[in-house]
N, C-alpha and C positions, 0 to 999 in steps of 0.2 A: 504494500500500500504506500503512495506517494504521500508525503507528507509538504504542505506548502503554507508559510507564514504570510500573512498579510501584515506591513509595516506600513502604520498611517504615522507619519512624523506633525508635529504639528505645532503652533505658537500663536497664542492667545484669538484660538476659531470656534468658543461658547458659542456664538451663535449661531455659527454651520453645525456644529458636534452632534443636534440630537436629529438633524435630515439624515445626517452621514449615519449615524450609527443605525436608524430607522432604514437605512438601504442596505447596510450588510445584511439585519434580519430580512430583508425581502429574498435575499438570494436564494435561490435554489442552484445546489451543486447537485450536477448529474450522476457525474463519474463516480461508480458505486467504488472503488478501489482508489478511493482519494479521500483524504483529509485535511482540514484547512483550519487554521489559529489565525486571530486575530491580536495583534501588538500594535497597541496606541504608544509614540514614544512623547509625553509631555515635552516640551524643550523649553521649560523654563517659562513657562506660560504665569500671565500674573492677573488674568480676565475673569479665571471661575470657570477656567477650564479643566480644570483636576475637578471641581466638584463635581463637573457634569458627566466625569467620566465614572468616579464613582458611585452617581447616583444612579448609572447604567448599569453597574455590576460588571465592567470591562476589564480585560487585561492590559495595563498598561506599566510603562517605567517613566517616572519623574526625574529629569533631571536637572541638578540645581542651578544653572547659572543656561539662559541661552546660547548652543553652540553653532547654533544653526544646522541647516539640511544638511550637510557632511555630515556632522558631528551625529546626530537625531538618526540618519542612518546607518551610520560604521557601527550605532549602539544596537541594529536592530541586526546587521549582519553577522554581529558579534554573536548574540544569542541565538540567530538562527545556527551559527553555525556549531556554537557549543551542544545544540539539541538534535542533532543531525535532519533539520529541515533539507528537503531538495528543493523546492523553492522558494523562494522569497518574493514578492510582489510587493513593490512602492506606490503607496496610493497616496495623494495629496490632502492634508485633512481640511481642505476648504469648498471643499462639495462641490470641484467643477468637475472631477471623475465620478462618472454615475458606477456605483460599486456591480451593476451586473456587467460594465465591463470585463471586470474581471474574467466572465468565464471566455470571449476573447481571444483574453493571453494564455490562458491555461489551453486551450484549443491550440493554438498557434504552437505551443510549446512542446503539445505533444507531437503534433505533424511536422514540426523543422528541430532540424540538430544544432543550431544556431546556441553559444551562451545565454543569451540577452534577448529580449523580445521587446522591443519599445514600442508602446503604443502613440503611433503619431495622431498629430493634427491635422497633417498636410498632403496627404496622398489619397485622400478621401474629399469629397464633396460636401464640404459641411459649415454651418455658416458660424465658424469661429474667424471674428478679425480682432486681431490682437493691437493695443493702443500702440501706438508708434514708439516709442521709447522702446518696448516690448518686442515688437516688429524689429526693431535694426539690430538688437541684442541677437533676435534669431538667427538671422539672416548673415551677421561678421560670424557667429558659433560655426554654424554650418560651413561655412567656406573656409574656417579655418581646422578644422576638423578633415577634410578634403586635402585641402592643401600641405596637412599635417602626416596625415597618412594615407590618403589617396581613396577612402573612403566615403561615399556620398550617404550623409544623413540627413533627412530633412527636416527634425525635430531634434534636436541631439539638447533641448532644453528640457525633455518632458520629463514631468515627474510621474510618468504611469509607466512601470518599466516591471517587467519578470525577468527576474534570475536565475539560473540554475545553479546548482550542487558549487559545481568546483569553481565557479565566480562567486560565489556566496563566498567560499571561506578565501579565495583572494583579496575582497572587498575586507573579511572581517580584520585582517593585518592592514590592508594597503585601500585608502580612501583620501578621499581629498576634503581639505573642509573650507574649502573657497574654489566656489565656482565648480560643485559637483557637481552636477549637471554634463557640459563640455566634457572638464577634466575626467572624470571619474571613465567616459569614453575610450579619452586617450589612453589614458592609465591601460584601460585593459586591451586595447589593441595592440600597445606595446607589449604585453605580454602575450597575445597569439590568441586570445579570444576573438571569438565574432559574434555579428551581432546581426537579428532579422527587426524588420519596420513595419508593423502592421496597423492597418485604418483604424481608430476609435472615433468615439462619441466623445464629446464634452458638454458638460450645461456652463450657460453663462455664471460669471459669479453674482451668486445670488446674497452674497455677508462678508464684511469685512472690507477689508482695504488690499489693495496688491501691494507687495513687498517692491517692486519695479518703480521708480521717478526717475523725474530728470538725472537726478545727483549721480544716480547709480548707472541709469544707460548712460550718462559720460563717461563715467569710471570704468564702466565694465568691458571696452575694447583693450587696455592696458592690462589693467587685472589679468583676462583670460589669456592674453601673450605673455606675462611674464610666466603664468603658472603653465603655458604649454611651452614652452624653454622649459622649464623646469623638468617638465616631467622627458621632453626631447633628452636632454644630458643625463641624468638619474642612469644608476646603473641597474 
């Protein structure tokens, strides 16, 4: 029996928390020779997000100081990989992955041999347009990702991605905690993993604020070229 964690990472998204957690209960998993856990990782949320997770009855880890998404998931590859999980799946805890995506990746993952299964935005017809700051962030990721290792992604931002086994426990050593997303890519293509792109769904965000401003789409062309030198030289 396949065993596959779900890792919702998340920071201060009370008010998405109880749509989101009202959509894993909707799921139906098919695959009779399959089982799936669910891992809320708090990151230091300071909204009343922990109460609303324990007033769900959820499995969840607190962690004290915001690390951000690296940090929120190297915590969840970590324990998947101490519990011998074969997969792992990154759900975003802001409610624009509708959780029956999920079955999806799980689909996808049994039919291709591929590491990595990322669920895109962009190879599908779907009416996501993303704010401009947002947009060009994608858009320099991808072409450097490409240019980096000759690989065409068209999403290489998304936070809806399945893992398997032996990227699980590469991730739970080796993770990036700036600019996981791109890096975390590179990271593993430099090590000889691969990766497949398959179409998903998204809902608009329907709570909270985007992590994305001006400040950060200036910032974020430098940032992601110094950390991909980085990870280029690295032995």
């Amino acid at each position: 029996m396949k065993r596959c964690l779900i890792v919702v990472p998340l920071y201060n998204e009370s008010i998405a928390l109880p749509h989101l957690i009202s959509g894993f209960n909707d799921i139906q998993f098919r695959e009779k020779n399959f089982k799936h856990d669910i891992l809320f990782i708090n990151d230091g949320s300071d909204d009343g997000s922990e109460e609303i997770l324990i007033e769900n009855s959820v499995n969840y880890v607190s962690l004290i100081n915001n690390l951000g998404i690296g940090g929120a998931m190297q915590c969840g590859y970590i324990f998947a990989a101490k519990n011998g999980y074969d997969y792992v799946i990154q759900i975003d805890g802001d409610g624009q992955h509708p959780p029956g995506e999920i079955l999806r990746l799980i689909a996808a993952a049994e039919k291709f041999d591929e590491d990595l299964i990322i669920g895109s935005r962009f190879i599908s017809d779907i009416d996501y347009k993303p704010s401009i700051p947002r947009k060009l962030g994608m858009k320099y990721s991808s072409w450097l990702m490409r240019i980096s290792t000759g690989i065409k992604i068209a999403d290489t931002t998304s936070g809806f991605r399945l893992t398997k086994k032996d990227l699980v426990n590469y991730f739970a050593k080796e993770y990036p905690q700036q600019e996981a997303g791109l890096i975390s890519l590179l990271m593993a293509a430099k090590a000889g993993f691969q990766f497949k792109e398959i179409p998903i769904k998204i809902d608009k965000r329907r709570y909270g604020k985007s992590s994305i401003n001006i400040l950060r789409a200036f910032l974020y062309p430098s940032k992601t070229m110094i950390n991909s030198i980085a990870v280029a030289i690295r032995e």
